[in-house]
Structures are given as structure tokens and as C-alpha cells.
Residue frames relative to the residue before (quaternion, step in Angstrom):
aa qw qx qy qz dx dy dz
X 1.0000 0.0000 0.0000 0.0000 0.00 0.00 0.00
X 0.6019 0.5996 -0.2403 0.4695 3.57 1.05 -0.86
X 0.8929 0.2209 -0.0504 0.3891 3.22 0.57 -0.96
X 0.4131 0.5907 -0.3267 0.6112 2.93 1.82 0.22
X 0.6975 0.4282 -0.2536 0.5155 3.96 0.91 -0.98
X 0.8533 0.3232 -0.2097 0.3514 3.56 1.21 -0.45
X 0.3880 0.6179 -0.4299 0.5318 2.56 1.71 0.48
X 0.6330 0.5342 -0.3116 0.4658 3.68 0.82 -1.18
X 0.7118 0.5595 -0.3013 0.2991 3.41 0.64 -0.64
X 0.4224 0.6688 -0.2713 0.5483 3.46 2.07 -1.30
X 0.7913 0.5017 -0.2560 0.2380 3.47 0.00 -1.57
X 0.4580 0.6284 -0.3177 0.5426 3.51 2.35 -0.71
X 0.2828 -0.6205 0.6683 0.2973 3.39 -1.42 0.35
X 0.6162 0.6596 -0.1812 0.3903 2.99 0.61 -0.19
X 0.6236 0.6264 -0.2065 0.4197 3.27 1.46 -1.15
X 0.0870 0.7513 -0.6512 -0.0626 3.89 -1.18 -0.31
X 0.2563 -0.5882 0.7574 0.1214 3.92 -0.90 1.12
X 0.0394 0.6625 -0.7446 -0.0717 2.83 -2.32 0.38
X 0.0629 -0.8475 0.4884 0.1982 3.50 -0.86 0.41
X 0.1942 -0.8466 0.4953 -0.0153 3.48 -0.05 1.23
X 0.6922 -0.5809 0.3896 0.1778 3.71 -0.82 0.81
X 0.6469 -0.2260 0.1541 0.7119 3.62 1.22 -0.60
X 0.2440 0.6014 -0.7473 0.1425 3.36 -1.99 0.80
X 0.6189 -0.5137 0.5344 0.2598 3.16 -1.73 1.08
X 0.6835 -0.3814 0.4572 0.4224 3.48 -1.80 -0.91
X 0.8123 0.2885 -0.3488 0.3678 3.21 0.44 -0.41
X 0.7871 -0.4132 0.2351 0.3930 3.80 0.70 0.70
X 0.5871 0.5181 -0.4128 0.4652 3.39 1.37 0.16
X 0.1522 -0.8243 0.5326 -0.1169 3.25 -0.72 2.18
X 0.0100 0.6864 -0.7233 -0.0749 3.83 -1.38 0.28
X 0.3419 -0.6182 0.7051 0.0611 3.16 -1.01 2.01
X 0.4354 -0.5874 0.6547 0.1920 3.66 -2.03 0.78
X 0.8944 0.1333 -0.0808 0.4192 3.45 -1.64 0.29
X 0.8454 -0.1146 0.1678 0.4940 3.64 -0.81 -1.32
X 0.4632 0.6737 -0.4552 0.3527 3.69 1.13 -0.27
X 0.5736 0.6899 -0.2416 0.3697 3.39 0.86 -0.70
X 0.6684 0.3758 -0.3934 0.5072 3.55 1.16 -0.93
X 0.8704 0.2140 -0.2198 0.3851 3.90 0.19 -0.55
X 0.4994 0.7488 -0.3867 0.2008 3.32 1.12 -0.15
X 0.4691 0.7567 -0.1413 0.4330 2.96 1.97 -1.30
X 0.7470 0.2889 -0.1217 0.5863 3.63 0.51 -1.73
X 0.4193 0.5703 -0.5008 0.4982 4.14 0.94 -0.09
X 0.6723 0.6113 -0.2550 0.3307 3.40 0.15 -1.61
X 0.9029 0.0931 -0.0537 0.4162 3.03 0.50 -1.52
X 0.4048 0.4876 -0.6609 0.4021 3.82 1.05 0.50
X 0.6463 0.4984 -0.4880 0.3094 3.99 0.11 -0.54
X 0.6532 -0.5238 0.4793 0.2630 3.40 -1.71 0.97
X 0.7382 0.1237 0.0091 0.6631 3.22 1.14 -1.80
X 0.0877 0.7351 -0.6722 -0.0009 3.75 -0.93 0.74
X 0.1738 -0.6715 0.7202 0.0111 3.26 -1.31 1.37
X 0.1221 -0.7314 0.6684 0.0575 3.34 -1.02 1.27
X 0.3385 -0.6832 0.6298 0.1483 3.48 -1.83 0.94
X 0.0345 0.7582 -0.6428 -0.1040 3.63 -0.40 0.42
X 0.6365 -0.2751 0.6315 0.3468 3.64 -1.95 0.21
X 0.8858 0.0676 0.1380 0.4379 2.81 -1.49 -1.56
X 0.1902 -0.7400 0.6394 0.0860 3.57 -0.83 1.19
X 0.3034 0.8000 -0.5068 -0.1049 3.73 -1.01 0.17
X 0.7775 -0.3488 0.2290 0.4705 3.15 -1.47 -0.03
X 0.8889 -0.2174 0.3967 0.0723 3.07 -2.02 0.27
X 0.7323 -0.0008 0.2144 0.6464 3.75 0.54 0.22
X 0.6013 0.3433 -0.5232 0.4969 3.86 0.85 0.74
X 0.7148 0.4135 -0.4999 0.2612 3.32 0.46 0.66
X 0.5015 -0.6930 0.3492 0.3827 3.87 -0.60 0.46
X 0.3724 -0.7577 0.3882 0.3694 3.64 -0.36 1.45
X 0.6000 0.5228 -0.4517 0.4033 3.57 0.73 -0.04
X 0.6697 0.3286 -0.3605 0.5599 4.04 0.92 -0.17
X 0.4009 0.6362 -0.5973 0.2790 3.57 0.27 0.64
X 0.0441 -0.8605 0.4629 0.2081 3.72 -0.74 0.50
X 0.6683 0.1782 -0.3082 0.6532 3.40 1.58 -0.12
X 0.3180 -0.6322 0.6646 0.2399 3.93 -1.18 0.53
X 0.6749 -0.6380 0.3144 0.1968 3.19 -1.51 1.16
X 0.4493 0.7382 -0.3283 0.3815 3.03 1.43 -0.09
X 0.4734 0.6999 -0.0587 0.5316 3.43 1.56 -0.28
X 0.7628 0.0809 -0.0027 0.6415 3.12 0.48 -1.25
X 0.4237 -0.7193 0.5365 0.1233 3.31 -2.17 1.02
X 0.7247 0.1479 -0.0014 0.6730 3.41 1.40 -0.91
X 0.2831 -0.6235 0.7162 0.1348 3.72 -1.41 0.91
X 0.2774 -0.6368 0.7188 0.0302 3.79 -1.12 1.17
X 0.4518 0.3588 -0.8164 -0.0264 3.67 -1.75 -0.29
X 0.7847 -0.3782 0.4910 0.0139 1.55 -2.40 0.89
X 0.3617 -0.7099 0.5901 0.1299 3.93 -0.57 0.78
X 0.6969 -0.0260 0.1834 0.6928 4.05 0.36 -1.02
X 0.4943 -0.4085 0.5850 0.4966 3.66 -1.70 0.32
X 0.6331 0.5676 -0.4689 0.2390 3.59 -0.20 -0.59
X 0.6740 0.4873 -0.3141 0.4579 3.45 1.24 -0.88
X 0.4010 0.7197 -0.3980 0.4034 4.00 1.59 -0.50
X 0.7270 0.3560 -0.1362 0.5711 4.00 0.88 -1.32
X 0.5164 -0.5922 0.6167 -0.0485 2.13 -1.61 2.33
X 0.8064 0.2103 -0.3427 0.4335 3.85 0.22 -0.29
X 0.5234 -0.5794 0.4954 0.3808 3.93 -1.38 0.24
X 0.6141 -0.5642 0.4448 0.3267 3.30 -1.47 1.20
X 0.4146 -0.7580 0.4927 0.1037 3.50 -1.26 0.91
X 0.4722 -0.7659 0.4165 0.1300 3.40 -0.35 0.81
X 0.0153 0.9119 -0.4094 0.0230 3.85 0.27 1.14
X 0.1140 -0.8800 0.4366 0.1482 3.73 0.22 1.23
């Protein structure tokens, strides 16, 4: 599902992915460390922006004052299921 949605999304001119450190359901994200300086303006030059987050949570557990992109921005919320679901390319086979 992950990599199938972010792949579709690349293939858009139009599109833009972000992967942000925690966000809720409705698109309100906070990116860690350096992600923060471009992840933001990524997010929002794209028509369609699917964001991956780590640590999904509820609604109203984040603090509106540590929010760095508002959901308004983003169409779809991703986490990740296993690290395995995170990689965009298919395991290789090594004889």
C-alpha cells in the first residue's frame, strides 16, 4: 500500500510525498531535526501530497503550537505497517 501510493504519487507532476516524524489523521504533521526546513515547502508546492509518518496518532494529541505542516496540505496520511512496507524497490534475490 505504501509503495504503491508513493510511487503513484512520483509519477504526478503535480504530486509531492513527505515523510514527517509524527501526524494525526487529518494531516497535521511535525517533521524531526533538519526535515523541517524543506519538507514543509515540498508538502505544499504539490497539487497532491501524500505524507508518511512513524508514529501515527489520534486527533488532538498533538500540541497546536508544535505542528509544522497543517492538514490542509496534505491529502492522504501513510504509516508504515513493518520497515519492509517503507521500501519502494522489491527485495533482490542473491545466489
Amino acid at each position: 500500500m505504501v509503495a504503491t501510493a508513493l510511487e503513484a504519487v512520483s509519477d504526478l507532476p503535480e504530486g509531492a510525498s513527505s515523510r514527517a516524524a509524527k501526524g494525526d489523521q487529518h494531516g497535521n504533521l511535525v517533521f524531526s531535526r533538519s526535515t523541517r526546513d524543506f519538507n514543509p515547502l515540498a508538502a505544499m508546492a504539490g497539487r497532491v501530497t501524500i505524507a508518511e509518518v512513524e508514529e501515527l496518532v489520534e486527533p488532538g494529541d498533538i500540541d497546536p503550537d508544535a505542528v509544522h505542516l497543517p492538514g490542509i496540505s496534505i491529502q492522504q496520511v501513510v504509516a508504515p505497517t513493518s520497515r519492509r512496507t517503507t521500501l519502494c524497490c522489491s527485495p533482490r534475490t542473491i545466489r
